[in-house]
KOLLUMTOR-209505 format. One record per residue (C-alpha): residue in three letters; x, y, z. Coordinates in Angstrom, 1 decimal, decimal comma, padded with zeros to 4 digits. Each point is the difference from the previous one (the first is absolute). Example, Ala and Ser with C-alpha at 12.3 -4.5 7.8 and 13.67 -1.06 7.14 Angstrom:
BEGIN
[pt ALA; [012,3; -004,5; 007,8]]
[pt SER; [001,4; 003,4; -000,7]]
END
This chain:
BEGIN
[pt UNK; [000,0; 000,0; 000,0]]
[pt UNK; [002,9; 002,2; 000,8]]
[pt UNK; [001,5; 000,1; -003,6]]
[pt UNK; [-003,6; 000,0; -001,6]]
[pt UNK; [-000,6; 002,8; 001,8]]
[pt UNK; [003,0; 002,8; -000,3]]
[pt UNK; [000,1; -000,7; -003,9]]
[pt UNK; [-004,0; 000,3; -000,3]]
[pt UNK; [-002,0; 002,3; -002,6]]
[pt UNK; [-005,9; 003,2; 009,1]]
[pt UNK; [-003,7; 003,3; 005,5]]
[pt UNK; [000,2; 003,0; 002,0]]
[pt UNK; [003,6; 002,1; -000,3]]
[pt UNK; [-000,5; 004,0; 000,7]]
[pt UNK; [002,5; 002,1; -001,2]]
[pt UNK; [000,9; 002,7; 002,5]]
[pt UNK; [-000,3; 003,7; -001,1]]
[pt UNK; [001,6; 001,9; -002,5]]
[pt UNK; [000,9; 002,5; 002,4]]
[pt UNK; [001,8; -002,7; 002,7]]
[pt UNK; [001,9; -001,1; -002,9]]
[pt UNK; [000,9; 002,6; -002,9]]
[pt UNK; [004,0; 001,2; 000,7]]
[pt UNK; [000,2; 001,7; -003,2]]
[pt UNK; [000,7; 003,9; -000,4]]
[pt UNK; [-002,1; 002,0; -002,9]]
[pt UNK; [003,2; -000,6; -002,2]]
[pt UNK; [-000,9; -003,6; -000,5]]
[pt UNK; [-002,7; -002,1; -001,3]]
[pt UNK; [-003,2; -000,1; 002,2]]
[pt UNK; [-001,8; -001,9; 001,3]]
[pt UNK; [-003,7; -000,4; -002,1]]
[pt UNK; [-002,9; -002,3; 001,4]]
[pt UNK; [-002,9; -001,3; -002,1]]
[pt UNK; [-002,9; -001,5; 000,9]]
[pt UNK; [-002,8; -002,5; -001,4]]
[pt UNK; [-002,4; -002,9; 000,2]]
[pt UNK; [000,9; -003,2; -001,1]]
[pt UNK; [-000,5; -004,1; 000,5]]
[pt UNK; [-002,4; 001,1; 002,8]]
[pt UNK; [001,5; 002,2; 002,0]]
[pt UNK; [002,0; 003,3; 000,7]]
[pt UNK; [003,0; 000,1; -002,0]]
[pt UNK; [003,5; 002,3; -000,5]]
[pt UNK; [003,3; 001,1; -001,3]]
[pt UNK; [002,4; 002,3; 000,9]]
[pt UNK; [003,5; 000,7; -001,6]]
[pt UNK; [002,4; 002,4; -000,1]]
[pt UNK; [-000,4; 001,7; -003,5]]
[pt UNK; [002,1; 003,3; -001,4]]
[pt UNK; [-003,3; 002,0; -000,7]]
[pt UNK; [-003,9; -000,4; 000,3]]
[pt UNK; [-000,2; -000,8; -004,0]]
[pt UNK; [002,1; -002,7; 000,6]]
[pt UNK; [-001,9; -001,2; 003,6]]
[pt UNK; [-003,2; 000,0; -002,1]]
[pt UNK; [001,3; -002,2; -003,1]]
[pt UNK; [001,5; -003,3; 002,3]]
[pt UNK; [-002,9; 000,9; 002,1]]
[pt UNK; [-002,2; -000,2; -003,4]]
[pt UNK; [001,7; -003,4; -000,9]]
[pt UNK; [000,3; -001,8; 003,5]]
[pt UNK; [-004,0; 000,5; 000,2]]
[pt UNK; [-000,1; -001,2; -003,1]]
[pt UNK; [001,6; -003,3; 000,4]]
[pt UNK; [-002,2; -001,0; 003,2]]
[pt UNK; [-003,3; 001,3; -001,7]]
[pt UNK; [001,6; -002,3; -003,0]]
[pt UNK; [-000,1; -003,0; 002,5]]
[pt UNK; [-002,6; 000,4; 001,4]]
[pt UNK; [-002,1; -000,1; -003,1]]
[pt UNK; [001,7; -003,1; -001,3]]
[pt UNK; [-000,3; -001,9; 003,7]]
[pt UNK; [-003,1; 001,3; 001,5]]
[pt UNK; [-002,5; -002,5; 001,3]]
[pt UNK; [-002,7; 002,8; -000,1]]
[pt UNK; [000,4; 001,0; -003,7]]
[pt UNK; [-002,0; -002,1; -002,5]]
[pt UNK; [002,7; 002,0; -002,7]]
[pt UNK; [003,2; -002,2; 002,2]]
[pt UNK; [001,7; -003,0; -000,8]]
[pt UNK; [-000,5; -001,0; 003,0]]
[pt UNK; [-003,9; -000,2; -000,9]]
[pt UNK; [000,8; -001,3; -003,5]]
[pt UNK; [001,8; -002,8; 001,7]]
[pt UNK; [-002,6; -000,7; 002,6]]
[pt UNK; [-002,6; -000,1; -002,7]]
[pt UNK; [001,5; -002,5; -001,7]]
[pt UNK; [000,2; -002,7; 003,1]]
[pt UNK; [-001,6; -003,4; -001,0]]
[pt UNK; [001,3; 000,8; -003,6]]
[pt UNK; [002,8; -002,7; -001,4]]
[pt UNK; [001,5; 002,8; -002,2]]
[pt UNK; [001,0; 002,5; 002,7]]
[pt UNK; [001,1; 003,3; -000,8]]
[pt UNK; [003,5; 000,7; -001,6]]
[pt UNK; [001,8; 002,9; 002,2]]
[pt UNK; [002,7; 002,2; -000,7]]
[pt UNK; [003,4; 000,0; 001,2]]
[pt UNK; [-000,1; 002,4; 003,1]]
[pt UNK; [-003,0; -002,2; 001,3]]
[pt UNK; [001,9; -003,2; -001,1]]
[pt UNK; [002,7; 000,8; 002,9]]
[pt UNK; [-002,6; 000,7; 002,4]]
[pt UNK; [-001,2; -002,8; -000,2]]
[pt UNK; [003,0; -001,6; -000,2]]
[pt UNK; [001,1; 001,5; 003,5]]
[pt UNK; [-003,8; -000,8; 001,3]]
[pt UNK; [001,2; -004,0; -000,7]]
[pt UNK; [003,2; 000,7; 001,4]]
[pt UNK; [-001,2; 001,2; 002,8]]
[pt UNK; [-003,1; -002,4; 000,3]]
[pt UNK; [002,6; -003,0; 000,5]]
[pt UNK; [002,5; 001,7; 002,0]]
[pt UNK; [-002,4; 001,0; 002,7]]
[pt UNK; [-001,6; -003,6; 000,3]]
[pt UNK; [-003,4; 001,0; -001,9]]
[pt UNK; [-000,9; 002,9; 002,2]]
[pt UNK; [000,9; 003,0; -002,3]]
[pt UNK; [-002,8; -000,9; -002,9]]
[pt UNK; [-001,1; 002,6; -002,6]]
[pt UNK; [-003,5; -002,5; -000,4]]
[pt UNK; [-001,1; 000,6; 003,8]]
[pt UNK; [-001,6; 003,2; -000,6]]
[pt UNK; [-003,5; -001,9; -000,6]]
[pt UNK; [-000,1; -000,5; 003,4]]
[pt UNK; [-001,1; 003,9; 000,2]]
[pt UNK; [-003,0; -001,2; -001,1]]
[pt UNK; [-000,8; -001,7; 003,3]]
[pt UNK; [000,8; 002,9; 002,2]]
[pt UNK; [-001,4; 003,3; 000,6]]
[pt UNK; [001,9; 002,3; 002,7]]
[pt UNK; [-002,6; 002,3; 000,0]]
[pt UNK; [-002,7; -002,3; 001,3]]
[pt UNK; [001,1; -001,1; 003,2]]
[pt UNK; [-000,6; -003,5; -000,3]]
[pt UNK; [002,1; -003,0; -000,7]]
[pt UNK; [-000,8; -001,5; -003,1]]
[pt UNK; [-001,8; -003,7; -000,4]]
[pt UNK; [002,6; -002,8; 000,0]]
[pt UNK; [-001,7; -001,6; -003,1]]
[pt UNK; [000,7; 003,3; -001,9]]
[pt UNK; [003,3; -000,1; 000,7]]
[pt UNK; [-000,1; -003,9; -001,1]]
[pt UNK; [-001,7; 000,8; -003,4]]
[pt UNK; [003,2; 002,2; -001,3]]
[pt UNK; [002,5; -001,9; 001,6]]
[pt UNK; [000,0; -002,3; -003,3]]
[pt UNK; [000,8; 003,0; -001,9]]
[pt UNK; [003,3; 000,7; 001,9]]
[pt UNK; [003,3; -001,0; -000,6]]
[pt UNK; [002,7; 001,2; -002,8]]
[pt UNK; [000,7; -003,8; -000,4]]
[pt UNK; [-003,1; -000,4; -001,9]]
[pt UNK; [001,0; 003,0; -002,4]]
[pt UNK; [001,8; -001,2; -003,7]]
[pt UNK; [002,6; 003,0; -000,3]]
[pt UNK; [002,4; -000,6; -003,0]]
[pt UNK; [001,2; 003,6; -001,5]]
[pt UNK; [-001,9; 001,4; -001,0]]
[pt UNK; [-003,5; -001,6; 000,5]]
[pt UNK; [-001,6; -000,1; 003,2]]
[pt UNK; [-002,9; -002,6; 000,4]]
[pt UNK; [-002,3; 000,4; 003,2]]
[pt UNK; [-001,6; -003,6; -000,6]]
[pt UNK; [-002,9; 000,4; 002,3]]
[pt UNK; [-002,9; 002,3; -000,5]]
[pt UNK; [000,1; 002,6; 003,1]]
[pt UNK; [003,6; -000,3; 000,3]]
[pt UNK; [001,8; 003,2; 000,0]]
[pt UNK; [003,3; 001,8; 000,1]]
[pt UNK; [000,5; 003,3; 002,7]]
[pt UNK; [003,5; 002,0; -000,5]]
[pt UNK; [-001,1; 002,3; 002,7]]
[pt UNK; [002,3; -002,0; 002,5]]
[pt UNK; [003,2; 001,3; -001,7]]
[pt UNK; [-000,9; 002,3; -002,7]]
[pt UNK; [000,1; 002,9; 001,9]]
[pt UNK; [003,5; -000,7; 000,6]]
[pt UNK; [001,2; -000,6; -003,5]]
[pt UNK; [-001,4; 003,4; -000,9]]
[pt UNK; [001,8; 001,6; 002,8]]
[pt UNK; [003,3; -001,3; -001,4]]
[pt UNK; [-000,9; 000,6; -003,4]]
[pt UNK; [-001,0; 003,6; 000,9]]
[pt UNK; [003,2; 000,8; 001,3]]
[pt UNK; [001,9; -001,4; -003,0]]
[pt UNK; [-002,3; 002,2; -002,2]]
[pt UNK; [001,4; 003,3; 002,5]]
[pt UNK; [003,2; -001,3; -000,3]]
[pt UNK; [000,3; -000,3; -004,0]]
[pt UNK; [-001,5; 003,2; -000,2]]
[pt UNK; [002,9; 001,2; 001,8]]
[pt UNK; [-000,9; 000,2; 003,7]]
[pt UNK; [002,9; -001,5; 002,7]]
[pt UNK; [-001,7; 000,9; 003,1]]
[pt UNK; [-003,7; -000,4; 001,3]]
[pt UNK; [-002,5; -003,2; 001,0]]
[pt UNK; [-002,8; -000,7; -001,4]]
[pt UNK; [-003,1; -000,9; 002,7]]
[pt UNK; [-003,1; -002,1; -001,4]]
[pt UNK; [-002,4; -000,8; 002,8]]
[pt UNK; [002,5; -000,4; 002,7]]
[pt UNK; [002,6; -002,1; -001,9]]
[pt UNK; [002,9; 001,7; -001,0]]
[pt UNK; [003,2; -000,5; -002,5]]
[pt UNK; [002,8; 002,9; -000,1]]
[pt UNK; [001,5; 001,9; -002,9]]
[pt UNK; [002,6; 000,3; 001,7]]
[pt UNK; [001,1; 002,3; 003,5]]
[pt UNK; [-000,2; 003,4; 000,7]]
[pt UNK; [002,5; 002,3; -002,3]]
[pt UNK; [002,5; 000,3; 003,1]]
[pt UNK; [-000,4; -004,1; 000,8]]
[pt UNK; [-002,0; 000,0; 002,7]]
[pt UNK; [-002,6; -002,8; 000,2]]
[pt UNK; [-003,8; 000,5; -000,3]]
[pt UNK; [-001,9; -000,5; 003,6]]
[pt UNK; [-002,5; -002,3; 000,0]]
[pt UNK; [-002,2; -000,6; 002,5]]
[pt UNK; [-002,2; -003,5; 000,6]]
[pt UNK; [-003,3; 000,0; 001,8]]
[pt UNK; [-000,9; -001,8; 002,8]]
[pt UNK; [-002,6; -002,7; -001,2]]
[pt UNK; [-002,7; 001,6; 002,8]]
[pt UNK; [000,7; 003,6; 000,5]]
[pt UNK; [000,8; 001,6; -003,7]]
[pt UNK; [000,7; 003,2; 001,3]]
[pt UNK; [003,0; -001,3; 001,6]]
[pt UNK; [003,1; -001,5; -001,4]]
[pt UNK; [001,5; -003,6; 000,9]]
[pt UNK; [003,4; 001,7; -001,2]]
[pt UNK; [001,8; 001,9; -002,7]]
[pt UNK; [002,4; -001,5; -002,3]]
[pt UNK; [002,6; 001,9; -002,3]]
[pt UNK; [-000,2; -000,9; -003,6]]
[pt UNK; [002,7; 000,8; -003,1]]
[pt UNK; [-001,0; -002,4; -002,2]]
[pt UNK; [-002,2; -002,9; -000,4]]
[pt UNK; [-003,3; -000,2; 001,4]]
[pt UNK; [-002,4; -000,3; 002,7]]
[pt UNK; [-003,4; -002,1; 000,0]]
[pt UNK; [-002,4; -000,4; 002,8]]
[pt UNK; [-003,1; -002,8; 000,9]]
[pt UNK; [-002,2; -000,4; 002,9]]
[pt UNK; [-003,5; -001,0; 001,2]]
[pt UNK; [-001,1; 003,9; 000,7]]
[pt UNK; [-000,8; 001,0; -004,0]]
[pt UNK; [-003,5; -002,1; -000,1]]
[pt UNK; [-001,2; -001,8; 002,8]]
[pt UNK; [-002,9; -001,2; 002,1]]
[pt UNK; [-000,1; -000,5; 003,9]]
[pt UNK; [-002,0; -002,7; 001,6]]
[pt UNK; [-000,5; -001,1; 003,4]]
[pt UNK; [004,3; 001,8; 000,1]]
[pt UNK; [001,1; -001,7; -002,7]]
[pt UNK; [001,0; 001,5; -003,1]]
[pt UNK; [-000,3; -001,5; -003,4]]
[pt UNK; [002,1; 002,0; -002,4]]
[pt UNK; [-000,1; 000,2; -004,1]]
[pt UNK; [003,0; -002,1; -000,1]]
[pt UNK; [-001,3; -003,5; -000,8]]
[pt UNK; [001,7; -003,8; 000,1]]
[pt UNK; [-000,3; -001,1; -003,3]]
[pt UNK; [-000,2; -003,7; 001,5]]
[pt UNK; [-002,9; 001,2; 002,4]]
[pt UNK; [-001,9; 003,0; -001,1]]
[pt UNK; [000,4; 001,4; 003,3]]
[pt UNK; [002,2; 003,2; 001,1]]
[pt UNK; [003,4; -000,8; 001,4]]
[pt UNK; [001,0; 000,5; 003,6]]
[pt UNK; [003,1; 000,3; 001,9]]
[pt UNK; [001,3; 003,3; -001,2]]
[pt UNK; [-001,1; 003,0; -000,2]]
[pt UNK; [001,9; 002,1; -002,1]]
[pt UNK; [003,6; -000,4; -002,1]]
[pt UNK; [002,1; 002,5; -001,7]]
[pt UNK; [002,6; -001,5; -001,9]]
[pt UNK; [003,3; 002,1; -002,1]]
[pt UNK; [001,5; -001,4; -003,0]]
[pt UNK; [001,1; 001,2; -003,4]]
[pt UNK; [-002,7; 000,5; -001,4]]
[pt UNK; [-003,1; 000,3; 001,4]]
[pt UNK; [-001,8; -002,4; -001,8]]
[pt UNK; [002,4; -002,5; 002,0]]
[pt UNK; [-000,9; 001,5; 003,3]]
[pt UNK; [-003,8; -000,3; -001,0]]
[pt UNK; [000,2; -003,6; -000,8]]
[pt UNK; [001,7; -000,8; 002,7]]
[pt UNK; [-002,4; 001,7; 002,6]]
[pt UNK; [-003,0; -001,5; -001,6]]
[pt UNK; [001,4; -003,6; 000,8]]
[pt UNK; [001,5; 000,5; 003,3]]
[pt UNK; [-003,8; 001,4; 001,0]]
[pt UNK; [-001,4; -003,2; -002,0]]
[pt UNK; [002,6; -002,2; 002,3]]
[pt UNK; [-001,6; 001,7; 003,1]]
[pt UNK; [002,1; -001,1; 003,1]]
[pt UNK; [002,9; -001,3; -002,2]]
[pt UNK; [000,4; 003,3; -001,8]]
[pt UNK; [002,5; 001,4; 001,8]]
[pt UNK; [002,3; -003,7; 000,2]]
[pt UNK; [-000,9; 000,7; -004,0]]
[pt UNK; [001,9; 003,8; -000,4]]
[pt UNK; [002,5; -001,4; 002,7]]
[pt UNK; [000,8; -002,6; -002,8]]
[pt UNK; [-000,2; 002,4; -002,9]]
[pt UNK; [002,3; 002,4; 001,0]]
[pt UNK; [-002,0; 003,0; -000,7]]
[pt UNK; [-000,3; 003,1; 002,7]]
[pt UNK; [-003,3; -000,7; 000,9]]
[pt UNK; [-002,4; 001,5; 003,4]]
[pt UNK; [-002,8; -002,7; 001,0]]
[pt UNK; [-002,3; 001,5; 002,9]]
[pt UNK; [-003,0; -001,7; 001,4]]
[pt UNK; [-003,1; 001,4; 001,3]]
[pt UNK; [001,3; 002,0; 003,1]]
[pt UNK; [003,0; 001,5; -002,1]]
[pt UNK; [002,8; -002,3; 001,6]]
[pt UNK; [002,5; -000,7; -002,7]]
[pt UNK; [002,4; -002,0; -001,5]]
[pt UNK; [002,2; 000,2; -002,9]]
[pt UNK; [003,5; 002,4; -001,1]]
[pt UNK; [-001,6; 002,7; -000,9]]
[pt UNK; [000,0; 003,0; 003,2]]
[pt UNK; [-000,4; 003,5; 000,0]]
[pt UNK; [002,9; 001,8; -001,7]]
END
């Protein structure tokens, strides 16, 4: 997993303000934020650029990118591939994909195997079973009814057709899509020219590259049960930063929570942890690897120990374990 990993193609990270962090006198580039909606939630960049022109034309082209994602891999948009692909589930000639999607789901097989089944692109259907909004648990023989339609063994993927055998089965890049586009975001800032800056999609984060003087961006990770406070603050040059926890859609019943995050094998949320952030080059790395050690519940943390990654794991009353402490 290790080597899979560091050589691959995802939260809650909060970058610290501009005014904490910006060392740079008026003779050198500033510091230019930009802010938008994307893949469901609040989402940002901010680089250091020579002049406003040039802040608003990577800013242009960064939003670009993750609006270009996010029409190609939304769930919600009948116009996606993801729907096209969906759509054709029960149907033995599949749909033939193009060569960006090809290596996602390459790294979705990858990572399928090397996390023992748990990380699985096909257990979105489960969704279907559970409504956080309604306060109740779902009937077992719901859950039962889609668990036949879960399992990436049971998908025929040989570039570049993709063949959901089953009627109902389906395919759900939100688990690490939101990731990819964060790293591909900041390639776009850098080829356009850009050396310092993150970019910030719904609390996942992958850098451009440190402030102009090298100093590190300051991010700050949430405690999993009091967001207005931080668990702690980690320094960031490079790389990236993902985050995953049972506080972004939830029920609570009789005190127990049941989180979004759901067992592929079981249909029911995971327990055990809380919340993980995890660092690694890229931050479709970190994202990957926080979804699974979540999905391993109380072996997650045994599970970054093993991977090598700087990694926080917290449980429900904050207590914490991992390499990563406030810088």
């Amino acid at each position: 997993m290790r080597c899979f990993l560091r050589r691959a193609v995802r939260g809650c990270g909060h970058v610290l303000s501009s005014t904490e962090t910006n060392r740079l006198s008026a003779a050198r580039p500033r510091l230019h934020r930009r802010e938008f909606r994307a893949m469901g939630g609040p989402c940002s960049v901010q680089l250091y650029a020579a002049d406003a022109a040039q802040a608003q034309r990577v800013g242009d082209a960064v939003c670009a990118e993750v609006l270009r994602l996010e029409r190609v891999y939304s769930r919600y948009r009948d116009d996606s591939l993801t729907t096209r692909i969906n759509r054709s589930a029960g149907d033995a000639q599949g749909v033939e994909v193009d060569e960006e999607t090809a290596g996602l789901l390459d790294y979705a097989q990858q990572a399928h195997a090397l996390s023992g089944g748990l990380f699985d692109i096909t257990s979105g259907v489960l969704r279907g079973a559970w409504d956080f909004k309604s306060g109740r648990l779902p009937a077992q023989a719901r859950i039962d009814a889609l668990l036949p339609r879960v399992g990436w063994t049971r998908v025929r993927w040989q570039r570049p057709h993709i063949v959901l055998p089953l009627a109902g089965m389906e395919l759900d890049f939100g688990g690490y899509v939101k990731e990819y586009a964060a790293d591909a975001a900041a390639g776009v800032a850098r080829r356009h020219g850009i050396a310092h800056g993150l970019v910030e999609l719904g609390g996942d984060i992958a850098v451009i590259g440190p402030h102009p003087d090298g100093a590190p961006w300051r991010v700050g990770i949430r405690h999993p049960r009091a967001p207005e406070r931080a668990l702690a603050t980690v320094e960031l040059r490079e790389g990236g930063i993902a985050s995953s926890g049972d506080y972004e859609r939830f029920i609570e019943i009789d005190g127990q929570r049941y989180c979004h995050i759901l067992d592929p094998r079981t249909g029911w949320p995971v327990r055990g942890v809380a919340a993980v952030s995890v660092i690694a080059p890229q931050c479709l790395v970190a994202g990957t690897a926080t979804t699974i050690a979540m999905l391993k519940g109380a072996e997650g943390p045994a599970w970054l120990e093993e991977l090598g990654l700087p990694y926080l794991c917290a449980d429900a009353e904050g207590r914490l374990r991992g390499s990563l402490r406030t810088a």
